[in-house]
CHARMM-style PDB file with segment names, atoms N, HN, CA, C and O in Angstrom:
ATOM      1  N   UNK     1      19.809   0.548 -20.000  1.00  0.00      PROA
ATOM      2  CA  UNK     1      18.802   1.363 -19.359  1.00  0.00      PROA
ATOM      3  C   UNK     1      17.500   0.571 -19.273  1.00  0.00      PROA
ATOM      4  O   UNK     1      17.038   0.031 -20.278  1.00  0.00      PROA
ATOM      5  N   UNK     2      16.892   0.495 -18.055  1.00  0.00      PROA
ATOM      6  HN  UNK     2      17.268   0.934 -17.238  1.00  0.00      PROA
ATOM      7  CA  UNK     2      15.821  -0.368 -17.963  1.00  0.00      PROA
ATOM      8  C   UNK     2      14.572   0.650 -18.425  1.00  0.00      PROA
ATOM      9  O   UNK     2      14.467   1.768 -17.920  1.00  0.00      PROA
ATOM     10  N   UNK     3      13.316  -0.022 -19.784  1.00  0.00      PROA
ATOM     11  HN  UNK     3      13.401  -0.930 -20.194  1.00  0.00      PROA
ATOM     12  CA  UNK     3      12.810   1.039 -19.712  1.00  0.00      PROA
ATOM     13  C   UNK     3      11.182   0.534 -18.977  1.00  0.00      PROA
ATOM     14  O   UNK     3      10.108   0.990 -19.370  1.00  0.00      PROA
ATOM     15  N   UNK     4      11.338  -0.521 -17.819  1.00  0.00      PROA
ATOM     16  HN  UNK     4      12.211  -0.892 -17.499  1.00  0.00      PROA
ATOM     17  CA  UNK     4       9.784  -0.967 -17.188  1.00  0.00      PROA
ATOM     18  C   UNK     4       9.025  -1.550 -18.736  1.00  0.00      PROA
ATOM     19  O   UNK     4       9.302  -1.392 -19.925  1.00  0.00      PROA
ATOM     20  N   UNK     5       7.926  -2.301 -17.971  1.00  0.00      PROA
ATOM     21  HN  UNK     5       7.701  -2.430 -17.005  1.00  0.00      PROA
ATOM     22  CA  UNK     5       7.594  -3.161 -19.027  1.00  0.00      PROA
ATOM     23  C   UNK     5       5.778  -1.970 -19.112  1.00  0.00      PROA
ATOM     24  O   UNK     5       5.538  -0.898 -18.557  1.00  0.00      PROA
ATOM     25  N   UNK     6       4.954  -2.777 -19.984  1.00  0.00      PROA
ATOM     26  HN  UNK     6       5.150  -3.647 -20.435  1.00  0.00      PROA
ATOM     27  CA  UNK     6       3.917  -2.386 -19.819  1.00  0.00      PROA
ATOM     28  C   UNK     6       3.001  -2.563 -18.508  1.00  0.00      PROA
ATOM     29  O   UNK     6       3.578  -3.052 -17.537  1.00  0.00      PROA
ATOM     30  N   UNK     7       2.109  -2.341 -18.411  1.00  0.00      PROA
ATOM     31  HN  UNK     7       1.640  -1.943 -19.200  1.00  0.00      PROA
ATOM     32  CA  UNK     7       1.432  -2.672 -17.386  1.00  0.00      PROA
ATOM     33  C   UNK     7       0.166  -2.068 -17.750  1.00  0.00      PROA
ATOM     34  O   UNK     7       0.002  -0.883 -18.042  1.00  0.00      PROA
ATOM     35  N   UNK     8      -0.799  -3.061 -17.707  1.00  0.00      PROA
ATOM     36  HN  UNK     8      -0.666  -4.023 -17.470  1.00  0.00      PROA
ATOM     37  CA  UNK     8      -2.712  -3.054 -17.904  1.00  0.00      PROA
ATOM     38  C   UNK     8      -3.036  -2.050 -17.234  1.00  0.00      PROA
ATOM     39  O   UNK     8      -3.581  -1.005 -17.590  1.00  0.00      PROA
ATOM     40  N   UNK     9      -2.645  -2.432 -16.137  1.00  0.00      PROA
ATOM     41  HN  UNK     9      -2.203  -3.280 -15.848  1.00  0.00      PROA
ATOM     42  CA  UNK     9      -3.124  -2.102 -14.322  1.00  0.00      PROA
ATOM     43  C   UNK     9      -3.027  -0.548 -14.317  1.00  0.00      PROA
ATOM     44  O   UNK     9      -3.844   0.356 -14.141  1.00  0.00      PROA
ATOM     45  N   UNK    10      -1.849  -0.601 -14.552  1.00  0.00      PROA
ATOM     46  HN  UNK    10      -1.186  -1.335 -14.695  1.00  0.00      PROA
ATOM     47  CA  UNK    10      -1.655   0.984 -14.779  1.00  0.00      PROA
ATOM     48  C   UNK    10      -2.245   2.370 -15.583  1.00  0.00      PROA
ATOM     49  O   UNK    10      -2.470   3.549 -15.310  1.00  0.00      PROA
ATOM     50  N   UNK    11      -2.366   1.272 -16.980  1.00  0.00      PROA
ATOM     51  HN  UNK    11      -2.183   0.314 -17.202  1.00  0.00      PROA
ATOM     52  CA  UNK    11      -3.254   1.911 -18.208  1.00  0.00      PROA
ATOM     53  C   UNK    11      -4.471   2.151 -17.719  1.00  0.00      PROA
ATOM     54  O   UNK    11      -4.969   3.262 -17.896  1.00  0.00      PROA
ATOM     55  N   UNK    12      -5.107   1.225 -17.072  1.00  0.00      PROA
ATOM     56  HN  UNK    12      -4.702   0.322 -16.928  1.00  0.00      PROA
ATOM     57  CA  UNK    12      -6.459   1.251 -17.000  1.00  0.00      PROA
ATOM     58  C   UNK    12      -6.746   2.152 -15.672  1.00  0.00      PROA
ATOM     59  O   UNK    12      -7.889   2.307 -15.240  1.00  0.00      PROA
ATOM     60  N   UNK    13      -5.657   2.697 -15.105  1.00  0.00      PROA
ATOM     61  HN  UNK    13      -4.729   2.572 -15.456  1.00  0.00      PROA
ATOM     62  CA  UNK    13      -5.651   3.557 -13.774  1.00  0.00      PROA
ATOM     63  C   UNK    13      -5.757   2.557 -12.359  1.00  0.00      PROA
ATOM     64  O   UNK    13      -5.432   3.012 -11.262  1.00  0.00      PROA
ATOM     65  N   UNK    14      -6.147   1.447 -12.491  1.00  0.00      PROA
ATOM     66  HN  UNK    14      -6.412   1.077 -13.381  1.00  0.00      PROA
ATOM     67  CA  UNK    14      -6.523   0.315 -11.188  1.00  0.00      PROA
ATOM     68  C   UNK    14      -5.274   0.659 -10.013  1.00  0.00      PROA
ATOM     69  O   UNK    14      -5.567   0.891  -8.841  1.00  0.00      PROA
ATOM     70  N   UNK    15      -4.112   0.655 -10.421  1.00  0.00      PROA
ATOM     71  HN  UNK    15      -3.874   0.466 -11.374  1.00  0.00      PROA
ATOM     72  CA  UNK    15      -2.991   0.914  -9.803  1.00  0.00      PROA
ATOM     73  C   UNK    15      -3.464   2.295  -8.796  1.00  0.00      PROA
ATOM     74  O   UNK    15      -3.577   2.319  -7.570  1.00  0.00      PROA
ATOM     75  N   UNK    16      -3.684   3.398  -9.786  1.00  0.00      PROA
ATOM     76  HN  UNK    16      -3.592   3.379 -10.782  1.00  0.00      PROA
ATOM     77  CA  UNK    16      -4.027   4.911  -9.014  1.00  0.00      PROA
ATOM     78  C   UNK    16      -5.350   4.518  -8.265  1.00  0.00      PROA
ATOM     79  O   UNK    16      -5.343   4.601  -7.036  1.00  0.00      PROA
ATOM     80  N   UNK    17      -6.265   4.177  -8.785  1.00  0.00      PROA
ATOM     81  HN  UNK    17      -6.271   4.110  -9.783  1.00  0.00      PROA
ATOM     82  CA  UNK    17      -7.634   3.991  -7.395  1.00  0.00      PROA
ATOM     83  C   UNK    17      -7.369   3.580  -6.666  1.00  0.00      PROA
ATOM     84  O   UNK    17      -7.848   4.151  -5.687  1.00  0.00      PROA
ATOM     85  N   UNK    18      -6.286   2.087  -6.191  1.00  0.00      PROA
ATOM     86  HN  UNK    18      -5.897   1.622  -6.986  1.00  0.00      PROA
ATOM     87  CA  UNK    18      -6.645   1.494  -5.532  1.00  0.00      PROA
ATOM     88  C   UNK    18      -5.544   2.370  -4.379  1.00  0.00      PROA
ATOM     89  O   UNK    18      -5.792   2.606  -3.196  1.00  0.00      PROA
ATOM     90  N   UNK    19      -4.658   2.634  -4.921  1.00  0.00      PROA
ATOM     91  HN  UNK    19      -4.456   2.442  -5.882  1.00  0.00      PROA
ATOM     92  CA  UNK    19      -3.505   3.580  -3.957  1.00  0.00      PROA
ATOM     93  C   UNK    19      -4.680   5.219  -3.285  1.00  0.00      PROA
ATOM     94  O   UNK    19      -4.579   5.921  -2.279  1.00  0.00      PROA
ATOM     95  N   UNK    20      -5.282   5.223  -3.995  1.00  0.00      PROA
ATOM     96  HN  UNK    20      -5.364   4.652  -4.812  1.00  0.00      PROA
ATOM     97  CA  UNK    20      -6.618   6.410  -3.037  1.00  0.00      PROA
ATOM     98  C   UNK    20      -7.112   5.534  -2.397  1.00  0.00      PROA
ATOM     99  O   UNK    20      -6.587   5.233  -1.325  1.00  0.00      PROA
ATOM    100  N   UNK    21      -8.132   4.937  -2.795  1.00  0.00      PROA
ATOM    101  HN  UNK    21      -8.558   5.182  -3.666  1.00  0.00      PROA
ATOM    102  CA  UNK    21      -8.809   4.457  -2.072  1.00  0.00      PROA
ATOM    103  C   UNK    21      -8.431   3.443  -0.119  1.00  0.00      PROA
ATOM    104  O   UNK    21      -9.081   3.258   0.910  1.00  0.00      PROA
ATOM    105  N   UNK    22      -6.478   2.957  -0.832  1.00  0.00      PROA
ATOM    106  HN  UNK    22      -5.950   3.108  -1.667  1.00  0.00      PROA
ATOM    107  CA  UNK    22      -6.034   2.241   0.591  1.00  0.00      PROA
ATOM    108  C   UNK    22      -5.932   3.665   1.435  1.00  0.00      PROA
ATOM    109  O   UNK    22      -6.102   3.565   2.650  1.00  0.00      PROA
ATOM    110  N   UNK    23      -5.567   5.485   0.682  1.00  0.00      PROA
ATOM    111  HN  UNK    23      -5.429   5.566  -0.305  1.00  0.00      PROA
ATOM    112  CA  UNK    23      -4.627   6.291   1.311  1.00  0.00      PROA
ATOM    113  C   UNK    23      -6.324   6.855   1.900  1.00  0.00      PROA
ATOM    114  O   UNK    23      -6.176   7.732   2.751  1.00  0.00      PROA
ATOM    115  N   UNK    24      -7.547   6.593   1.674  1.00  0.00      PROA
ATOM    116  HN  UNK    24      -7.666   5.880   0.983  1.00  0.00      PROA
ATOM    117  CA  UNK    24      -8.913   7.282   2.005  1.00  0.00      PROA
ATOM    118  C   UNK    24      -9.356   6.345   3.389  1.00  0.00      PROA
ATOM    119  O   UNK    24     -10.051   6.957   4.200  1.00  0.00      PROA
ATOM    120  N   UNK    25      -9.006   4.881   3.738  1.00  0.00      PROA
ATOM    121  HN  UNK    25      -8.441   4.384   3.079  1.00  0.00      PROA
ATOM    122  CA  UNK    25      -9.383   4.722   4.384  1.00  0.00      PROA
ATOM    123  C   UNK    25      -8.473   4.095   5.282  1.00  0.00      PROA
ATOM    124  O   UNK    25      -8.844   3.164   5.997  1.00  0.00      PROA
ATOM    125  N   UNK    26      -7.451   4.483   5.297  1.00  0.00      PROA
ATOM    126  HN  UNK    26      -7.150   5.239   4.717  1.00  0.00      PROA
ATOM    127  CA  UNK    26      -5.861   4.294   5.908  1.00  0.00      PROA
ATOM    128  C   UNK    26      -5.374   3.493   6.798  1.00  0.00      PROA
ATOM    129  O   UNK    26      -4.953   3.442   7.954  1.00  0.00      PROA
ATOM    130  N   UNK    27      -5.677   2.567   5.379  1.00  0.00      PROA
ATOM    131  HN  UNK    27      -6.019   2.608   4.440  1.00  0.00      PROA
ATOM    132  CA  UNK    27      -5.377   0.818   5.692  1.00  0.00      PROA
ATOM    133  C   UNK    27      -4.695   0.183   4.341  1.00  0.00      PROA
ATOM    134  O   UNK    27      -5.269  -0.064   3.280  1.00  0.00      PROA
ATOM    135  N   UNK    28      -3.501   0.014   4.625  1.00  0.00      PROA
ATOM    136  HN  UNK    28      -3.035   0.215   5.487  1.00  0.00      PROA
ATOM    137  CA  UNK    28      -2.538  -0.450   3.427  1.00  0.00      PROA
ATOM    138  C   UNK    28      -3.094  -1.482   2.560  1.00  0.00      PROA
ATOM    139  O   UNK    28      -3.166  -2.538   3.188  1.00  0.00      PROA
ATOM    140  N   UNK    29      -3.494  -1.584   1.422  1.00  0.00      PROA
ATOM    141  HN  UNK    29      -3.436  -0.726   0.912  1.00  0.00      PROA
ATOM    142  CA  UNK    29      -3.481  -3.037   0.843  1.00  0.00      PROA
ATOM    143  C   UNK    29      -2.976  -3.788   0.424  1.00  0.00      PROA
ATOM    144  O   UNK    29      -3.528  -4.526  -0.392  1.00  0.00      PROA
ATOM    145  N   UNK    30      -1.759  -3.937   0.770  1.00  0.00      PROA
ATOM    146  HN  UNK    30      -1.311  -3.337   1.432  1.00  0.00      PROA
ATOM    147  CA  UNK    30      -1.026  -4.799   0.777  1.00  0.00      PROA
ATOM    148  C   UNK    30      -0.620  -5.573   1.527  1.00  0.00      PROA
ATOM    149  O   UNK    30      -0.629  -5.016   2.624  1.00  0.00      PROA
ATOM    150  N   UNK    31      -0.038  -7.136   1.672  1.00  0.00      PROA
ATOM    151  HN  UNK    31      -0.031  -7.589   0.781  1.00  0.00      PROA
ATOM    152  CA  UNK    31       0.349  -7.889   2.762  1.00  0.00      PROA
ATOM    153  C   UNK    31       1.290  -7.286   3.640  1.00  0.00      PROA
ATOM    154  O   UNK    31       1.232  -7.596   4.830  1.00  0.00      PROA
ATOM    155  N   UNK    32       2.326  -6.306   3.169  1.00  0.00      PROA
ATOM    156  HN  UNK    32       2.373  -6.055   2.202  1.00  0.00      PROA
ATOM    157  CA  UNK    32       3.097  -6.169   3.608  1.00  0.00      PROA
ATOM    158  C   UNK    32       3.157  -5.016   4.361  1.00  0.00      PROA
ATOM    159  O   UNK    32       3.820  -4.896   5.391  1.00  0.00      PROA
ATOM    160  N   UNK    33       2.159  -3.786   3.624  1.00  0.00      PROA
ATOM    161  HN  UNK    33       1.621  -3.883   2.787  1.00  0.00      PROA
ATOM    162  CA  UNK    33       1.707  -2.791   4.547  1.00  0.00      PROA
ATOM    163  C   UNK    33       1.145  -2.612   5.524  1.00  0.00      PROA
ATOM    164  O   UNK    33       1.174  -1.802   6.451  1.00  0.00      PROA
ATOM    165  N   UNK    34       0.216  -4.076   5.032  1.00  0.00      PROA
ATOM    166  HN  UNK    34       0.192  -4.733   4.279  1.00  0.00      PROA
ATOM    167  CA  UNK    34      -0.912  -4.038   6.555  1.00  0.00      PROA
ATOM    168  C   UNK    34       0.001  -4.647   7.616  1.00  0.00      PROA
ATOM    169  O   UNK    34       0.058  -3.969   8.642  1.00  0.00      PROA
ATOM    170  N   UNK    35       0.715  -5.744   7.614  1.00  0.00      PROA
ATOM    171  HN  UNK    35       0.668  -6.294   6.780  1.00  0.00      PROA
ATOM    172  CA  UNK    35       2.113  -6.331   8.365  1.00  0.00      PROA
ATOM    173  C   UNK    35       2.805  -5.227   9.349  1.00  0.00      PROA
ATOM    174  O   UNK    35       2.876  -5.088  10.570  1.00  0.00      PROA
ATOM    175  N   UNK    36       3.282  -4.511   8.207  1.00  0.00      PROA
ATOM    176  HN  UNK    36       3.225  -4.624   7.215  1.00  0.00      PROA
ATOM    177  CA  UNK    36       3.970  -2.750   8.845  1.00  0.00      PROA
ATOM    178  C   UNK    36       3.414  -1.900  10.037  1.00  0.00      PROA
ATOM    179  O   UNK    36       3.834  -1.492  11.120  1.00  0.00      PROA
ATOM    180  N   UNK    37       2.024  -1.820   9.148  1.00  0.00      PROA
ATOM    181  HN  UNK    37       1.683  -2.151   8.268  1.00  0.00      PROA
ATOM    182  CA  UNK    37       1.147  -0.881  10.076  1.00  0.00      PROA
ATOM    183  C   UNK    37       0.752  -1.640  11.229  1.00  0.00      PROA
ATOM    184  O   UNK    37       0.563  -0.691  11.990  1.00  0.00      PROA
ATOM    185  N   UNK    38       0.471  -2.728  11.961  1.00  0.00      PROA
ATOM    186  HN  UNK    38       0.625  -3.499  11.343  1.00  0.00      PROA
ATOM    187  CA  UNK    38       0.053  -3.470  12.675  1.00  0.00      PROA
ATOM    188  C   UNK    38       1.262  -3.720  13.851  1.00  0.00      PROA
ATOM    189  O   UNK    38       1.168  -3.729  15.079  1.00  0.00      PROA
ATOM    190  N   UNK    39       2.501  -3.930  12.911  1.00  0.00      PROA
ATOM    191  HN  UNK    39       2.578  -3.923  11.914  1.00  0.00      PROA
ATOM    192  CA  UNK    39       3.551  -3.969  14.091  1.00  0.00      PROA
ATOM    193  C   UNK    39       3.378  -2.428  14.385  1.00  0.00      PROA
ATOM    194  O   UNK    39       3.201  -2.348  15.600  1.00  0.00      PROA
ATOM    195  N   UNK    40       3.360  -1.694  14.058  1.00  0.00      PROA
ATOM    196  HN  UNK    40       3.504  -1.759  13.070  1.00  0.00      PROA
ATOM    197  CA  UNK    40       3.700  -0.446  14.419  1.00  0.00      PROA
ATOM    198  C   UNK    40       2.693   0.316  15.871  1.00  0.00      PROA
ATOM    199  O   UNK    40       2.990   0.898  16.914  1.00  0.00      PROA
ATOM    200  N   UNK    41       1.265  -0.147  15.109  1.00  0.00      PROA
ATOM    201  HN  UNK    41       1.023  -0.620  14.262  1.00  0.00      PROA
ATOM    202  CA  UNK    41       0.355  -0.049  16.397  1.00  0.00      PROA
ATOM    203  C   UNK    41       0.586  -0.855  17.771  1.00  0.00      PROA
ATOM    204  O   UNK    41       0.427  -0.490  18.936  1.00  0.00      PROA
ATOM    205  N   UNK    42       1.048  -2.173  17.186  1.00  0.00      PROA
ATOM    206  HN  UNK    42       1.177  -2.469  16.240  1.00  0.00      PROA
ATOM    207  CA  UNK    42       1.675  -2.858  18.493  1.00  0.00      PROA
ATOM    208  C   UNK    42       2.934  -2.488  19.287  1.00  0.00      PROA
ATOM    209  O   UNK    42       2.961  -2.565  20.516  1.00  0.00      PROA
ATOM    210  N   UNK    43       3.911  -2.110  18.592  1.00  0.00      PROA
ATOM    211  HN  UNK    43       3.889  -2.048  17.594  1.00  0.00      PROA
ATOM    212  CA  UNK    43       5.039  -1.155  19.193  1.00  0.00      PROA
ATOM    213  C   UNK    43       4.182   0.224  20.045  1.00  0.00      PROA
ATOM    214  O   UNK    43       4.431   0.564  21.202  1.00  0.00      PROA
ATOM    215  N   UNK    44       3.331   0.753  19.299  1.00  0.00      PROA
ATOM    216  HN  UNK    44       3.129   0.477  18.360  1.00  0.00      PROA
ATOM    217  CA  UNK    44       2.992   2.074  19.800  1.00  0.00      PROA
ATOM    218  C   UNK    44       2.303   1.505  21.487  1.00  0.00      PROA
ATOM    219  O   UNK    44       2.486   2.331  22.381  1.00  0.00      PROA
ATOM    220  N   UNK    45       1.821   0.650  21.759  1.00  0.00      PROA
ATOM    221  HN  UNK    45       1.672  -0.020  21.032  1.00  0.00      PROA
ATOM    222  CA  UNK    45       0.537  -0.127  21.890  1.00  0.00      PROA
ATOM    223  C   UNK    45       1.851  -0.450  23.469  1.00  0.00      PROA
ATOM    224  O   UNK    45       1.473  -0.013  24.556  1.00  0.00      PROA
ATOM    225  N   UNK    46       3.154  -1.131  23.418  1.00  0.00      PROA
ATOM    226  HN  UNK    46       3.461  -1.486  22.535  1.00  0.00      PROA
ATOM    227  CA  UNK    46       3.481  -1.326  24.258  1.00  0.00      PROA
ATOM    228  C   UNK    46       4.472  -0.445  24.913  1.00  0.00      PROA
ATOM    229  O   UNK    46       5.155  -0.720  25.899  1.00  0.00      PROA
ATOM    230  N   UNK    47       4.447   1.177  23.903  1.00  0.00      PROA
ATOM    231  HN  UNK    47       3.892   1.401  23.102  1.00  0.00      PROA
ATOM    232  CA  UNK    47       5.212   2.085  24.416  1.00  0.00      PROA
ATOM    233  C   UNK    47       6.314   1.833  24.757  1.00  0.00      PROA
ATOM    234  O   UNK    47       6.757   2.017  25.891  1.00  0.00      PROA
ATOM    235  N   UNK    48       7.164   1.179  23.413  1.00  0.00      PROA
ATOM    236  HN  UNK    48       6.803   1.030  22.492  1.00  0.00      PROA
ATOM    237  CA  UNK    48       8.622   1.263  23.111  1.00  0.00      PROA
ATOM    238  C   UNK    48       8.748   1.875  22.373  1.00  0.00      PROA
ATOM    239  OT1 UNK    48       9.880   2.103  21.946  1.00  0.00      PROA
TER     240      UNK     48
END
């Protein structure tokens, strides 16, 4: 049974602000979200 390791980030809440703060101004912070969201506007963008 995996039981996850510790995590600072988490303790210290950094994890939860920063997930408000990307969901308050609704822009992913991550490489991979912002990646996501960007193709997606561009799909929307060429109405496929």
């Amino acid at each position: 049974m995996n039981r996850g390791g510790f995590s600072i980030r988490r303790f210290l809440g950094i994890s939860a602000m920063l997930s408000r703060f990307s969901r308050m101004i609704g822009i992913p912070l991550t490489k991979s979200g912002r990646q996501r969201k960007l193709g997606a506007i561009i799909y929307r963008l060429l109405g496929l």
